[in-house]
N, C-alpha and C positions, 0 to 999 in steps of 0.2 A: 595865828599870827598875833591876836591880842595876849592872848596868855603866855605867848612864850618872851612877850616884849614886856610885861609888868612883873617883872620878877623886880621889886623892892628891900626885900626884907632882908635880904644876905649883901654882905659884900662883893661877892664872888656870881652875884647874878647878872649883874653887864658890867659892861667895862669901866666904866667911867664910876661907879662903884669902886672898882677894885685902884684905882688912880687915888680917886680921893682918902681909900682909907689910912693909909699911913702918913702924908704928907697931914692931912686937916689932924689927924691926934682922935680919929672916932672909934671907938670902939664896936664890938660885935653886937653886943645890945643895944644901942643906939639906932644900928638900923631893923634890928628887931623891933625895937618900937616906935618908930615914925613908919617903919616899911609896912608890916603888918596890917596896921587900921587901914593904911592905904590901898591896898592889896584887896583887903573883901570892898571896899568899899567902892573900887573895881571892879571885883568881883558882883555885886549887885545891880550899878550904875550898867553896864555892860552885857548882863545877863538879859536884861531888860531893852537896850536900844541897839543890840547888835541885829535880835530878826527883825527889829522895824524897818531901818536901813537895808537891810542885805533879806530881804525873803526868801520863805523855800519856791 
């Protein structure tokens, strides 16, 4: 559920992504590079406090 909801890096990863990129004037590499660092850094923040929260 977390990972299918942090799709940052594309336009075309959620909706409101794909809204904003023609109206705002951003381009494809734009969200490659704010999406991206965000993404691992999800990816680590999250690797780390999802078994705290949610145990086996």
């Amino acid at each position: 559920m977390f990972g299918a909801s942090a799709s940052f890096a594309t336009p075309i990863g959620y909706q409101t992504n794909t809204l904003v990129y023609g109206p705002g004037g951003y381009r494809f590499t734009d969200f490659i590079r704010i999406g991206l660092p965000l993404n691992l850094t999800l990816l680590c923040s999250l690797s780390f406090l999802i078994p705290l929260f949610f145990p086996f």
